[in-house]
Every structure is written in C-alpha cells, then in structure tokens.
C-alpha positions in Angstrom: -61.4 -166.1 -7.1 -59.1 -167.9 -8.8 -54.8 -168.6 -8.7 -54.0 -166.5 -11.3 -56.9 -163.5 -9.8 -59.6 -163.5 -12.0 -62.7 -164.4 -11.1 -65.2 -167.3 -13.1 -68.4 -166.3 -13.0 -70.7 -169.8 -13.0 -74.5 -169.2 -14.7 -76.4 -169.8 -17.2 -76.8 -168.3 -20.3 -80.1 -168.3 -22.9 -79.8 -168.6 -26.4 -82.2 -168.8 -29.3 -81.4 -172.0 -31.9 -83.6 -173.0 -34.6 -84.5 -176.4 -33.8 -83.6 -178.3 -37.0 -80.1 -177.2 -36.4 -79.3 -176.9 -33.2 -77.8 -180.8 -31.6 -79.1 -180.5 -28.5 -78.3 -182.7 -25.3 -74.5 -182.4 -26.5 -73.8 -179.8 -23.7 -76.6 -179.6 -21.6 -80.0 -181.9 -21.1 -83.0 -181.6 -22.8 -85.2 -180.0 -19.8 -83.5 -177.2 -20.3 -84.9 -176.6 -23.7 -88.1 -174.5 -24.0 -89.9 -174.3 -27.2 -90.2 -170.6 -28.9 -92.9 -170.9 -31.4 -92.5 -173.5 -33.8 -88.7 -172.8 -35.4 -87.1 -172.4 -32.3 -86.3 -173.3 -28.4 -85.0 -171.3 -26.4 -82.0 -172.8 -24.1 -80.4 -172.4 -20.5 -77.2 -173.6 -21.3 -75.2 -174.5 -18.4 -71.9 -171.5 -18.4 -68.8 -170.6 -16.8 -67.2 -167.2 -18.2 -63.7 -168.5 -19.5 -62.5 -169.1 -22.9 -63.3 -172.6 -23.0 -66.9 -172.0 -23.1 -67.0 -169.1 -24.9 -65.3 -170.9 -27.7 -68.5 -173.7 -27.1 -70.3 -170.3 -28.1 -68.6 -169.6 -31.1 -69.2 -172.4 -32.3 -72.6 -172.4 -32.6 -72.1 -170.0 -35.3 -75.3 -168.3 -37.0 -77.1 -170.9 -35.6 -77.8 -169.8 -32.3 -78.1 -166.0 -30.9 -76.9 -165.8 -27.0 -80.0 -163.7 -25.4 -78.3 -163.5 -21.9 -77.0 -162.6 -19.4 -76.2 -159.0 -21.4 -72.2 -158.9 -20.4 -71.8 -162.1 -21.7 -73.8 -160.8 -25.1 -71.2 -158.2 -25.5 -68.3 -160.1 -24.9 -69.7 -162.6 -27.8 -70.5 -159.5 -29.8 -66.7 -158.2 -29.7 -65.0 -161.9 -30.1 -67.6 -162.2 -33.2 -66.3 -158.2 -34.4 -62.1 -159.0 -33.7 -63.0 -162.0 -35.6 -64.4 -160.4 -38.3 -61.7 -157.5 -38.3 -59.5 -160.7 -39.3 -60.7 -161.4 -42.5 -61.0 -157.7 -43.0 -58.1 -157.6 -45.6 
C-alpha cells in the first residue's frame, strides 16, 4: 500500500499491435513479443496500475488493443469513453 492509501497493482498486461506500427522495445524488450499470425504480435508489456502508465496506454491509440488483465480493459475502456464524451459537443 501506498502514502496516500491506494494500492499499485504491479503486472503485466497483453495487448494486440499490428506489427508495422507498433515501435517496439521503447517500453519493454523484444522477448516479450509473440507473433499473432502474420499482422500482429501479441505483447506482455511490463505495468503498474497508476496514471502514468495508463497514459503509456492511451497512447498507443487505435494501434494496439489491451487484451488483459480484464479490470485493466475496462478502466482503458471508460478513460477511452470520458474521452470521447469530450469531444461530444
């Protein structure tokens, strides 16, 4: 647990990047990378739940598609929708 009481949960999450887009070893090595056919890999990138990486996340854009762990899916799902509900108007 941390000062302020909230906990960081450390992991890994998977995502799915197409692999003439995605710039891999920037935040993790290439062993983690596991091809996916022959448009994609499938990555274990290295995670800790706080904003600074889930902004890494967001920044991926439509390029990559977090798989798992599922609560971290969802969070990206709703950052992705208030995001959206910005631009809304």
């Amino acid at each position: 647990m941390r000062r302020d009481g909230t906990e960081s949960a450390k992991g890994r999450t998977k995502f799915k990047c197409p692999k003439i887009s995605f710039a891999g070893g920037k935040f993790c090595t290439y062993d983690h990378f596991l091809p996916d056919g022959d448009e994609h890999y499938i990555v274990n990138f290295p995670f800790i739940e706080n904003e600074y990486y889930y902004d890494i996340l967001l920044s991926f854009g439509d390029k990559c598609e977090c798989l798992e762990p599922l609560h971290i899916r969802a969070k990206m799902k709703q950052k992705i929708y208030d995001i959206a509900a910005i631009y809304s108007n």
